[in-house]
C-alpha positions as CSV (number, residue, x, y, z in Angstrom):
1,X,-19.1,-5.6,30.8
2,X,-21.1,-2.4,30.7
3,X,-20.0,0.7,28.2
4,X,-18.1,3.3,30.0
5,X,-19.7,6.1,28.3
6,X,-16.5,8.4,29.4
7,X,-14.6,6.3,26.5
8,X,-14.6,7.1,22.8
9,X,-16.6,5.3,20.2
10,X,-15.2,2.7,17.9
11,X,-15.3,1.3,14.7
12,X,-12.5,-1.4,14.5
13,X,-10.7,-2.7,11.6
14,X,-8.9,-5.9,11.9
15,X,-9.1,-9.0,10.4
16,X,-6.7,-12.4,11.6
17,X,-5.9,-13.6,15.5
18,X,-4.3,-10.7,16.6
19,X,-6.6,-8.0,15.7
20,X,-9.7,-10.5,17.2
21,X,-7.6,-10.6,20.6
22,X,-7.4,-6.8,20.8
23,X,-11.4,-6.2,19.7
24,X,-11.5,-8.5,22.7
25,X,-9.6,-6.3,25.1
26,X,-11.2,-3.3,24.2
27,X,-15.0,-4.6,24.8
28,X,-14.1,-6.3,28.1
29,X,-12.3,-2.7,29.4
30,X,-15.8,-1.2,28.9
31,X,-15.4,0.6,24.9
32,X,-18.5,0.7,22.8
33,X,-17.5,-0.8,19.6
34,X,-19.9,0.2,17.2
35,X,-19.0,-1.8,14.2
36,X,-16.6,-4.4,12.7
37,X,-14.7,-3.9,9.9
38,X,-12.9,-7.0,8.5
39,X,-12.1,-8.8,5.0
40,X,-15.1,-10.5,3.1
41,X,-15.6,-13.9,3.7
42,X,-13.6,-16.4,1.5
43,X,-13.5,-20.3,0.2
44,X,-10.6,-22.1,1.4
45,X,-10.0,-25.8,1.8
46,X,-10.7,-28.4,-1.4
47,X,-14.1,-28.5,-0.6
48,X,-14.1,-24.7,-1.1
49,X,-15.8,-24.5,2.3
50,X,-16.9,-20.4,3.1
51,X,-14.6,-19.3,5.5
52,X,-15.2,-16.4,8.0
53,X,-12.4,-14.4,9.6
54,X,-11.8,-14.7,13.6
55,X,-12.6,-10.9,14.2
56,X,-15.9,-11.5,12.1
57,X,-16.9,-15.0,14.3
58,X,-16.6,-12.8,17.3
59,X,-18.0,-9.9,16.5
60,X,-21.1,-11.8,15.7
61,X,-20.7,-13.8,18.6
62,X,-21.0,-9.9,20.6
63,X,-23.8,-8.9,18.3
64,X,-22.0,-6.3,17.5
65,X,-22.5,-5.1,13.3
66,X,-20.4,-6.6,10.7
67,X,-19.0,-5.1,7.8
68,X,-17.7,-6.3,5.0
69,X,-16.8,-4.1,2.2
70,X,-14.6,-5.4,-1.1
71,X,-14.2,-1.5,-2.3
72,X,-13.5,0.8,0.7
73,X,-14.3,3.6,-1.5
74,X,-18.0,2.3,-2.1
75,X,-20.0,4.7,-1.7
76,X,-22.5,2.4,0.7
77,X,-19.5,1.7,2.6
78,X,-18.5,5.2,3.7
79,X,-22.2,6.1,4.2
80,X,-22.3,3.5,6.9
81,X,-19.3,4.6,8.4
82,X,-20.8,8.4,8.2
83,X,-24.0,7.4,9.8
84,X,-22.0,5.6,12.7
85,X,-20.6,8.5,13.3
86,X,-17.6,7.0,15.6
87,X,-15.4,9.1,17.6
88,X,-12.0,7.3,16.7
89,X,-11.3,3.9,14.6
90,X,-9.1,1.2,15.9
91,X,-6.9,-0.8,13.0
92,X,-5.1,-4.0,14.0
93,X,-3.4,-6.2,10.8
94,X,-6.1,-4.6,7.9
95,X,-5.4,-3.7,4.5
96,X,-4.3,0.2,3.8
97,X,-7.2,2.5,4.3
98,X,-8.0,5.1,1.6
99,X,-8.1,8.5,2.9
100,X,-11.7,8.8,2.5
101,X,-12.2,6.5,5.4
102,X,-9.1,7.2,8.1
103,X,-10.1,11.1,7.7
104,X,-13.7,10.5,9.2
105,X,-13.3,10.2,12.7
106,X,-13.0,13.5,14.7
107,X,-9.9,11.5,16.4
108,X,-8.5,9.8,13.7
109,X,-7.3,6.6,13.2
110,X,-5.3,5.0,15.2
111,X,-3.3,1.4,14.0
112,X,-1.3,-1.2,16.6
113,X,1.8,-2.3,14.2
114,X,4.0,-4.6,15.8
115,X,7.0,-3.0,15.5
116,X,9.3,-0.8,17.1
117,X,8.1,1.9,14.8
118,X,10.0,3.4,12.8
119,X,11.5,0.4,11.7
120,X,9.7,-2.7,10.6
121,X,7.2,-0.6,8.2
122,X,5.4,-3.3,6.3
123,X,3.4,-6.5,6.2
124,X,5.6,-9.0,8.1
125,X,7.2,-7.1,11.4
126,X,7.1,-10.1,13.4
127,X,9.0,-12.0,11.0
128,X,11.4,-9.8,9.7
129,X,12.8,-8.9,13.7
130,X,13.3,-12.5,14.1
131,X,15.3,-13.3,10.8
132,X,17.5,-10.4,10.9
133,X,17.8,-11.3,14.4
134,X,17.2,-8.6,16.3
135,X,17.1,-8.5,20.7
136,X,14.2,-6.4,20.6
137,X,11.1,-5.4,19.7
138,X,7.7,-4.3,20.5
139,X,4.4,-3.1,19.1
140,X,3.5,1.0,18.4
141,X,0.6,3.0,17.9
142,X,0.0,5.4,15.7
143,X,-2.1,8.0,13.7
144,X,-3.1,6.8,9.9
145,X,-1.7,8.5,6.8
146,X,-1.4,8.9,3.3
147,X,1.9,6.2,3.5
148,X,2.4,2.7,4.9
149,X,2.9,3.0,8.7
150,X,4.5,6.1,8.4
151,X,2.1,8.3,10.4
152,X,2.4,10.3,13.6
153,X,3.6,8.0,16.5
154,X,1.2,7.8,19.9
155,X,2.6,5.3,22.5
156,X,5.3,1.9,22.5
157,X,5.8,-0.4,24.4
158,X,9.1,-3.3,23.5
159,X,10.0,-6.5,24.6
160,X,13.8,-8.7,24.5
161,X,13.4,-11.1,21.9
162,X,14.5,-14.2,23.5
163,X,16.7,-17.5,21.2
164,X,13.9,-19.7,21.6
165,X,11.6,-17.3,20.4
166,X,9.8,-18.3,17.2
167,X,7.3,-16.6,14.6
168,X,4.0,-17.9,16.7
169,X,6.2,-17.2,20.2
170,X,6.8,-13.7,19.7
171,X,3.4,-13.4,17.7
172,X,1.9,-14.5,20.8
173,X,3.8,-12.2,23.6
174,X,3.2,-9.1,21.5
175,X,-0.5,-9.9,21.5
176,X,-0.4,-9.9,25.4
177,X,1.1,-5.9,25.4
178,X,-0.4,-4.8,21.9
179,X,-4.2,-4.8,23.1
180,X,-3.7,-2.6,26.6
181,X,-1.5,-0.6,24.5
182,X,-4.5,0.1,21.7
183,X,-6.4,0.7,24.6
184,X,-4.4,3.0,26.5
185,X,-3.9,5.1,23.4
186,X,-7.4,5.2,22.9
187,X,-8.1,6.5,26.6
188,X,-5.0,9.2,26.0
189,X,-6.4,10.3,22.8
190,X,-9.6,10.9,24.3
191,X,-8.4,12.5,26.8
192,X,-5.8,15.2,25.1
193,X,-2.9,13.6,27.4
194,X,-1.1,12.1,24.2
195,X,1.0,14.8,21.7
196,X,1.6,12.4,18.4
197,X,5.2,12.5,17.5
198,X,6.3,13.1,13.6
199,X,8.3,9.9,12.2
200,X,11.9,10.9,11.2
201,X,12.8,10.1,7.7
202,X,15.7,7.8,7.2
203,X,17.2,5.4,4.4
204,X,18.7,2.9,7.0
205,X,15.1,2.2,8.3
206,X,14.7,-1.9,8.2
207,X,11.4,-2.6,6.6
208,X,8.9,-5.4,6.7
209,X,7.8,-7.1,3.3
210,X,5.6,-9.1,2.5
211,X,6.8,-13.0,2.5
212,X,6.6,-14.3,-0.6
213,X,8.7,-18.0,-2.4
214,X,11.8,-15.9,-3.1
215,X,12.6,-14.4,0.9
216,X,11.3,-17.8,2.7
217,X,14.0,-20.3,0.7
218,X,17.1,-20.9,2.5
219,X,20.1,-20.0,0.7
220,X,23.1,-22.1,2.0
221,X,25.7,-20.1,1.2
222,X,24.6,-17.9,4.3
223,X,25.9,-18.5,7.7
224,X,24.7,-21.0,9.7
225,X,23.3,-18.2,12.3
226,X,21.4,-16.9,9.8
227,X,20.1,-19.6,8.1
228,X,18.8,-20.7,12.0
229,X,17.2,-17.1,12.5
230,X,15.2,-17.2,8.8
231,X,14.2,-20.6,10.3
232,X,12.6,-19.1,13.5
233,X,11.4,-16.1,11.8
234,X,9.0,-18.2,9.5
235,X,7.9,-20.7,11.8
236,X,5.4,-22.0,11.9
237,X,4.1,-20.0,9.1
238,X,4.2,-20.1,6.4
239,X,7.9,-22.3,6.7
240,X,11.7,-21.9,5.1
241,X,11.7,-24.2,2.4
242,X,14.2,-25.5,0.6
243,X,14.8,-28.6,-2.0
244,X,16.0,-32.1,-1.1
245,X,17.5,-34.5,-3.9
246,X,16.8,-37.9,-2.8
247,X,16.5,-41.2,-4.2
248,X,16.3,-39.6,-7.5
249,X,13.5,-37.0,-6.1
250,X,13.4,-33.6,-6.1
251,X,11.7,-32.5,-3.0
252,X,10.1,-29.0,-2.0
253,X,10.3,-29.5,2.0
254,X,9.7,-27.3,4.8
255,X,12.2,-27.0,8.3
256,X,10.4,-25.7,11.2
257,X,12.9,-26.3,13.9
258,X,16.5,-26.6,13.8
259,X,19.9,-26.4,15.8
260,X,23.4,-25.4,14.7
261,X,26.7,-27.4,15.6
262,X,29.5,-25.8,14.6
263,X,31.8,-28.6,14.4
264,X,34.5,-29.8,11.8
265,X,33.4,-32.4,9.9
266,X,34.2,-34.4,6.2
267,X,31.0,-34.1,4.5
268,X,30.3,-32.0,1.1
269,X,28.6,-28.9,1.5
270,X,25.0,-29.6,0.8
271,X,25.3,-33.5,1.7
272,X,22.4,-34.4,3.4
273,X,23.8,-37.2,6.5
274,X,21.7,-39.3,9.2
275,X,23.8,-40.0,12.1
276,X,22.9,-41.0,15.4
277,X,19.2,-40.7,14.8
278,X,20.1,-36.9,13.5
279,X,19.7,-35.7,9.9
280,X,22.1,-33.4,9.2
281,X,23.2,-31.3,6.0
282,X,26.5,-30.1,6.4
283,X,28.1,-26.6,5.6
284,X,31.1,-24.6,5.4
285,X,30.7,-23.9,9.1
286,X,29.1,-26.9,10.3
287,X,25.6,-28.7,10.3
288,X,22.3,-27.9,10.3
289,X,20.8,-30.7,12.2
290,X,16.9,-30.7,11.4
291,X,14.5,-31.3,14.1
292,X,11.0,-30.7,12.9
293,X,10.4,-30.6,8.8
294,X,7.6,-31.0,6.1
295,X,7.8,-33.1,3.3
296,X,5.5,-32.2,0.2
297,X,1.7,-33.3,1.1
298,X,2.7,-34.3,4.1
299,X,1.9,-33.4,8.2
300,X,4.8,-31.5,10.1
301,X,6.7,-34.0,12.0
302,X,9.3,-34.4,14.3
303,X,12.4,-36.3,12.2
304,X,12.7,-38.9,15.0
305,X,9.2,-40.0,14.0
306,X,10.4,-39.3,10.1
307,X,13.5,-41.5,10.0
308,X,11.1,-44.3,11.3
309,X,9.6,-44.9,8.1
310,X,11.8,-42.3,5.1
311,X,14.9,-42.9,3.6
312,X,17.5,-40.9,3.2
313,X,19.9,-41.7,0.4
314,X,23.6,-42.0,0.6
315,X,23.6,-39.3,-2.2
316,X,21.2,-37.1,-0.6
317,X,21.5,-33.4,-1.5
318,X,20.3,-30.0,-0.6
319,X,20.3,-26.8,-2.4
């Protein structure tokens, strides 16, 4: 599609899926992107194979420039950026941006967090919403500052979050109103039709932190909602886990997909049960019955196809 030379000029920041589908909305309405920003290129996999990121892969693909800076306080870095002279730069899921760099543009900098702003400030919004289990949520744009997603907010737009709604569901529906929503800021921006609203201050905001071993392991002494909703919330990345004792093995092992029957029943809490082509491990309230898990080194399966060829001990335990 041709420039719309009415449009402001951008540099965008972004790095994984989501920001590559917005870089892709904003060159197919008609923006002139003038550079990529995005996170240097990395080894992943045992063969330690160089690994691009998705914005990079189609940036290139767009000829459009690619950079790549490891200090975004190098001097080389912000005399590119000077020399590009951009009107406004767009950040979607990128690392916090020293002031030297978000105080460029005569616009500023705008970043698409997908959150109901201002709650959900952090690294994880998508997955936090869904294990505190929330009915709502949405994505927000806003101006850059000195804190963590705590700058003037431009324009939201929210969804219902629905029960079958998963980490890669909802990922996937806020990508569908995050990019017009970049763009339409972008457009108002440009345009003087947008006044940016101060975030209010508050100590009951719900925040967003990173994931790390400690707030992705299931602790069983929660309610069985809850448990279900921190299941959702990680899936399918990067996974609850928790540990299974069996057949004198103690197991690290992922759930991606569960139900919850809240039913009486004679099993100890913890006791891991197959029964009727279910595994189950019973608590206070009821079971957990497991439909889709990981075992250590192992694909994700479905436990019909797992209960084929693994067994589960009469002793089986999980904790």
């Amino acid at each position: 599609m041709n420039k719309n030379n009415t449009l402001p000029s951008v540099v965008f920041f972004g790095t994984p899926k989501f920001a590559t589908y917005c870089l892709t909305f904003l060159i197919e309405t008609g923006f002139s992107v003038l550079a990529v920003v995005t996170a240097p290129d990395s080894k992943a996999g045992r063969g330690k194979k160089i690994i691009s990121s998705a914005v990079k892969d189609y940036a290139l693909s767009k000829d459009i420039p690619v950079l790549q800076p490891i200090n975004l306080k190098a001097t080389e870095f912000i005399s590119k950026l000077q020399k590009l002279n951009a009107s406004v730069y767009a950040v979607v899921a990128f690392r916090m941006l020293p002031k030297i760099v978000w105080s460029l543009p005569p616009l500023g900098t705008i970043n698409l967090h997908a959150s109901l702003l201002p709650n959900y400030r952090g690294a994880a919004p998508i997955n936090w919403v869904l294990i505190n289990g929330e009915k709502e949520t949405g994505v927000t744009t806003f101006l850059i500052d000195e804190a963590i997603d705590s700058g003037a907010l431009l324009l939201k737009e929210s969804i219902p979050i629905l029960v079958e709604d998963n980490f890669e569901i909802l990922h996937n529906k806020l990508l569908k109103i995050g990019a017009p929503l970049l763009s339409k800021t972008l457009l108002q921006l440009s345009g003087k039709s947008i006044i940016p609203k101060t975030q209010k201050r508050s100590k009951l905001l719900k925040l967003a932190p990173k994931l790390n071993s400690d707030n992705t392991r299931i602790n069983w002494n929660r309610p069985l909602g809850v448990i279900l909703n921190q299941i959702r919330g990680l899936s399918p990345y990067p996974g609850v886990w928790t540990i299974l004792k069996n057949n004198g093995e103690n197991l690290r092992i992922k759930i991606f997909d569960a139900q919850i029957e809240k039913t009486a029943h004679y099993f100890d809490k913890g006791q891991v049960v197959v029964k009727d082509s279910k595994l189950m491990i019973a608590t206070n309230e009821g079971c957990l019955i497991c439909k889709e898990i990981q075992l250590p080194n192992k694909k994700r399966m479905l436990v019909s196809a797992l209960l084929n060829g693994y067994s589960i001990g009469p002793n089986a335990r999980i904790h």
